[in-house]
N, C-alpha and C positions, 0 to 999 in steps of 0.2 A: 401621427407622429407627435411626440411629447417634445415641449421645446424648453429652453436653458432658464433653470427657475422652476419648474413643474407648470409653466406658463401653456397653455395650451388655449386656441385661437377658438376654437367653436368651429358649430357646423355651418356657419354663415360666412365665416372668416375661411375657414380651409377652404370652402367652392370658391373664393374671389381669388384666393392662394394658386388654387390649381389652373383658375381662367387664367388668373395673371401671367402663368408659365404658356400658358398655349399663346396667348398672345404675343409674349416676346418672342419665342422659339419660330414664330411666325415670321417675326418683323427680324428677327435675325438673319432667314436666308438672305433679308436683300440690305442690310445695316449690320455691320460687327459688332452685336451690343456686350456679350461674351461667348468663350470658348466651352461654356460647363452648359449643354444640352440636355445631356442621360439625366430622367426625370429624377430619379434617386438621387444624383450629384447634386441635380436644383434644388431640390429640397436642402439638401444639409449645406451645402458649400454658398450656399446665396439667399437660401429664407433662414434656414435656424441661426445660423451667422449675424445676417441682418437683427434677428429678436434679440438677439444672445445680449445685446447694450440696452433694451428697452426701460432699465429701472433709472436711466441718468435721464430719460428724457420725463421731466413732470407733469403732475395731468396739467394740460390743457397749453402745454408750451408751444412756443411760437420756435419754428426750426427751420434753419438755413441748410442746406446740404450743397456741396462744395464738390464740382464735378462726379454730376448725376451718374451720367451713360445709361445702364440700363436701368434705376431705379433704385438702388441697394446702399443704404438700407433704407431708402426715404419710403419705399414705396410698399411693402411688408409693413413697418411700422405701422403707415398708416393706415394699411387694409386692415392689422389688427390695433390698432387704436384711433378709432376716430377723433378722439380730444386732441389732438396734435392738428398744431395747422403747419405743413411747409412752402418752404420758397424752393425749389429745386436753381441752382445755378452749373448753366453746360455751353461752354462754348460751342460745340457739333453741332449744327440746325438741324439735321438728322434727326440725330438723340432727343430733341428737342422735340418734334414731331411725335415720335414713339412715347415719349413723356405724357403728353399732352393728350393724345387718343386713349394711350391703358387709362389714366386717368379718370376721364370722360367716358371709357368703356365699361370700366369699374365702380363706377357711381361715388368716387371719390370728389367727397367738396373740402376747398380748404388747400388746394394743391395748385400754387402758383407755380409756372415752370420760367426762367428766365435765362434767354440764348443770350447770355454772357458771361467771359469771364472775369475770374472770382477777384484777380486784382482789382476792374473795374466796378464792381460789385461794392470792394470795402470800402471805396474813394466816395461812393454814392450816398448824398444823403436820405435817400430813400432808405437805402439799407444801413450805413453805418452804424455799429454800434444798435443793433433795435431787435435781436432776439434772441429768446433767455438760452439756446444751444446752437452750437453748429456742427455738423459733423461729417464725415467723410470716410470713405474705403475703399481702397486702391486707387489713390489720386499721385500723391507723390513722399518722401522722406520725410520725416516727421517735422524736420526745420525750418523745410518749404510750407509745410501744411499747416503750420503755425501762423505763419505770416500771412498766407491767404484767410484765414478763418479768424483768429483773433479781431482783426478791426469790424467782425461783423456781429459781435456778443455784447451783449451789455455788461456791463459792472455785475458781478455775481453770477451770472449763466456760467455753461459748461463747453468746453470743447472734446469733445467724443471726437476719437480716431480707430477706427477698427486696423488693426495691423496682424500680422505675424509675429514670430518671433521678433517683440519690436525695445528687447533691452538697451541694443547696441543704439539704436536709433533716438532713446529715452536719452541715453546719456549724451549724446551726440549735440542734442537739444536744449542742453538744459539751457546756454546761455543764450539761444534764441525765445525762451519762454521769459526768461526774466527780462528782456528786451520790449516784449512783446504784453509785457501783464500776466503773465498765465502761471501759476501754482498749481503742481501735480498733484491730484486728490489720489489716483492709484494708478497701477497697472494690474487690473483684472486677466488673470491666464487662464484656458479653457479649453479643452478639449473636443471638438467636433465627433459626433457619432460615429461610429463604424470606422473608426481610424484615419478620419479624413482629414486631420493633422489638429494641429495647435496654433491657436490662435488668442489673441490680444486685445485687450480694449486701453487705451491710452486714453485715460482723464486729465483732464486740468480744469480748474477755478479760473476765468477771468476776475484778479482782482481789483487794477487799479485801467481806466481808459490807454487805449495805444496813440502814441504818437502821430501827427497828422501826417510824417512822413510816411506812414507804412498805412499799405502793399508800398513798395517801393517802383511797379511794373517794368516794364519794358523788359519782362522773363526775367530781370535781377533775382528772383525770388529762387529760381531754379540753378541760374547762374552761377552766383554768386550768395549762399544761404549764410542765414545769420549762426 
């Protein structure tokens, strides 16, 4: 399969590609990790997807991912870019498990996985503010996803959102980004092979540090969104 960009993974990268789907489709009967099984669907609606953002992430960036679940797009990415080191962040201890073993079954190094959630996460000096992107794909509304991901970027990094048709959401947003530091570099629109819909990459610049109020927790974030 050719992938978005003329980007294509190799023969070393598609066998980790194709393992990586026997393995989740595995860990799926007994963990809901997604609904899209039919290998053909896996491929386009969850690896070419997951590549389809690869050029916002720089060589050798340090990347936060913001409720994992199955891996996507942290985990594509890094089968086919090893320069990427991530932190996966998942509340589910489940998912966390499955994380952890494709990982380690995959010969992926550089893949920290962390059972917590992301408001707790941005409050953390460990993580605040300490790497150059964060991103996430079907987590929650673009105003919530701002607020969980922003405190976790440094000054100049990117926050990468994979969405759908995510206009109405952009605009919905805007005064939660400016709240939050974040300046929209674009919205990339794109088309999935064989008519498997339309899809979105939502960028933004973290320009200036976030507030020490924000995550706000205690589910405000979903609540009540900025």
């Amino acid at each position: 399969m050719e992938y978005k960009d003329g980007f294509c993974p190799g023969e070393a990268a598609e066998k980790s590609l194709e393992k990586f789907y026997t393995l989740l489709t595995e860990y799926n009967k007994k963990v809901n990790l997604t609904s899209i099984t039919e290998r053909k669907d896996f491929f386009i609606k969850h690896i070419w997807d997951s590549l389809a953002g690869q050029k916002y992430f720089k060589q050798g960036a340090s990347v936060a991912e913001v409720g994992s679940g199955g891996g996507f797009p942290s985990l594509p990415l890094k089968i086919c870019r090893p320069d990427l080191k991530f932190t996966l962040f998942e509340s589910v201890g489940k998912k966390c498990v499955f994380l952890k073993q494709a990982a380690l079954s995959l010969g992926l190094e550089g893949v920290t996985v962390e059972n917590m959630r992301a408001e707790d996460a941005g409050r953390a000096v460990l993580y605040r503010e300490k790497f150059d992107v964060c991103c996430a794909r079907a987590v929650a509304r673009l105003n919530t996803l701002m607020e969980y991901c922003s405190p976790l970027i440094k000054t100049g990094g990117l926050f990468v959102a994979y969405k759908g048709d995510a206009g109405e959401e952009m605009e919905e947003a805007s005064a939660a980004a400016g709240i939050l530091g974040l300046e929209k570099m674009c919205a990339e629109r794109y088309e999935l092979p064989e008519g498997a819909g339309a899809r979105t990459l939502a960028v933004y610049k973290k320009i200036r540090p976030v507030s020490a109020k924000y995550p706000r927790g205690m589910g405000k974030e979903r609540k009540d969104p900025l």
